[in-house]
DOROMAR-333549 format. One record per residue (C-alpha): residue number from 1; residue in three letters; chain; y, x, z. Coordinates in steps of 0.001 Angstrom, whole numbers, plus 500000, padded with zeros to 6 digits. Layout:
<recs>
+-----+------+-----+--------+--------+--------+
| seq | type | mol |  north |   east |     up |
+-----+------+-----+--------+--------+--------+
| NUM |  ALA |   A |      Y |      X |      Z |
...
+-----+------+-----+--------+--------+--------+
</recs>
This chain:
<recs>
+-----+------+-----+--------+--------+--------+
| seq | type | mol |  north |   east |     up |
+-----+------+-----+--------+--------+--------+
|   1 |  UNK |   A | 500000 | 500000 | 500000 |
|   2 |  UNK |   A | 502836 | 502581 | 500914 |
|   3 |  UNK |   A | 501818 | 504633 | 498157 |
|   4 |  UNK |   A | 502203 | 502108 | 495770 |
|   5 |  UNK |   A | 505156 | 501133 | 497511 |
|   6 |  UNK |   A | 506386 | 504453 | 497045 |
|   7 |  UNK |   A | 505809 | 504856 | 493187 |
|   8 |  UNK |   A | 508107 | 501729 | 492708 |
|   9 |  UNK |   A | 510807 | 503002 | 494603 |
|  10 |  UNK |   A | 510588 | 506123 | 492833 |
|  11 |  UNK |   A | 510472 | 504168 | 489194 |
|  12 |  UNK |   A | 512920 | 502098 | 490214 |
|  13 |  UNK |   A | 515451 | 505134 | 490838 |
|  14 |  UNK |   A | 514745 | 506991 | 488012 |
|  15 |  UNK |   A | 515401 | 504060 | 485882 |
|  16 |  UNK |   A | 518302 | 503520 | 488050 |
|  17 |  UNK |   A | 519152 | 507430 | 487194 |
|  18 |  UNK |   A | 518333 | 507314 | 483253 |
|  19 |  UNK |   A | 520807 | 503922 | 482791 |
|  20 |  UNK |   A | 523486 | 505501 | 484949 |
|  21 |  UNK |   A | 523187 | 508143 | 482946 |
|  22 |  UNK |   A | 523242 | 506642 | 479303 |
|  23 |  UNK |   A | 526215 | 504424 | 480258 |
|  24 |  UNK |   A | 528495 | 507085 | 481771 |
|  25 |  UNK |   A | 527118 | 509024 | 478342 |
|  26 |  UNK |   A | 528519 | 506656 | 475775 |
|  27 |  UNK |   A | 532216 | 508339 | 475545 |
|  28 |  UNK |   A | 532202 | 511684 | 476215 |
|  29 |  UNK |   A | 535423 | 511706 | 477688 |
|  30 |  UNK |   A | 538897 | 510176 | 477384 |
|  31 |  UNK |   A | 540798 | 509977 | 474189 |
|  32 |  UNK |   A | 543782 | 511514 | 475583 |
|  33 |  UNK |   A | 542091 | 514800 | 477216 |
|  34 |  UNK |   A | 543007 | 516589 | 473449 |
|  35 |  UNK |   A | 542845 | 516290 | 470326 |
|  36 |  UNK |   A | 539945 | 515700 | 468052 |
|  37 |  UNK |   A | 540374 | 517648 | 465315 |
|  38 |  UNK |   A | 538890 | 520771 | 466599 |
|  39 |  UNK |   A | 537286 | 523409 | 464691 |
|  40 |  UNK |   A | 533777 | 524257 | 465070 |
|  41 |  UNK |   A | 534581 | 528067 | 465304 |
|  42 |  UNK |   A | 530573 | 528955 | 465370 |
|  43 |  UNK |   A | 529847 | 527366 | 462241 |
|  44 |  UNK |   A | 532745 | 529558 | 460465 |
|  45 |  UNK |   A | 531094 | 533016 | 462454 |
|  46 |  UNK |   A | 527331 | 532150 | 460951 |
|  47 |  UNK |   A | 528934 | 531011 | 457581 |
|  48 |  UNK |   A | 531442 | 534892 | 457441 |
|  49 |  UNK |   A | 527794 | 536205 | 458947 |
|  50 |  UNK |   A | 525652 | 534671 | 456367 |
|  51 |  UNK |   A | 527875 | 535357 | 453359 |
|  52 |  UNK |   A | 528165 | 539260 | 454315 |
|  53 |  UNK |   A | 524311 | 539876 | 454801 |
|  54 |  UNK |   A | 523412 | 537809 | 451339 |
+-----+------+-----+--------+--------+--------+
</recs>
């Protein structure tokens, strides 16, 4: 009985964890913390880095 009791409770707050977690998840952050053009400055290092070796 307890352990059973236990492996709910546990379910229970993982799904509690995993929704919690997709909801705060859904905007990565506010639209006024900067702007959102940035450039992706690794893709330009392995595109310079790819072009020299080739």
């Amino acid at each position: 009985m307890t352990t059973a009791l236990m492996a709910i409770i546990i379910i229970g707050l993982l799904a509690y964890g995993l929704e919690r977690n997709r909801r705060h998840s859904e905007r990565p952050g506010s639209r006024f913390a900067g702007s959102s053009d940035v450039i992706d400055r690794d893709i330009e290092r392995l595109s310079a880095d790819l072009r020299a070796r080739y």
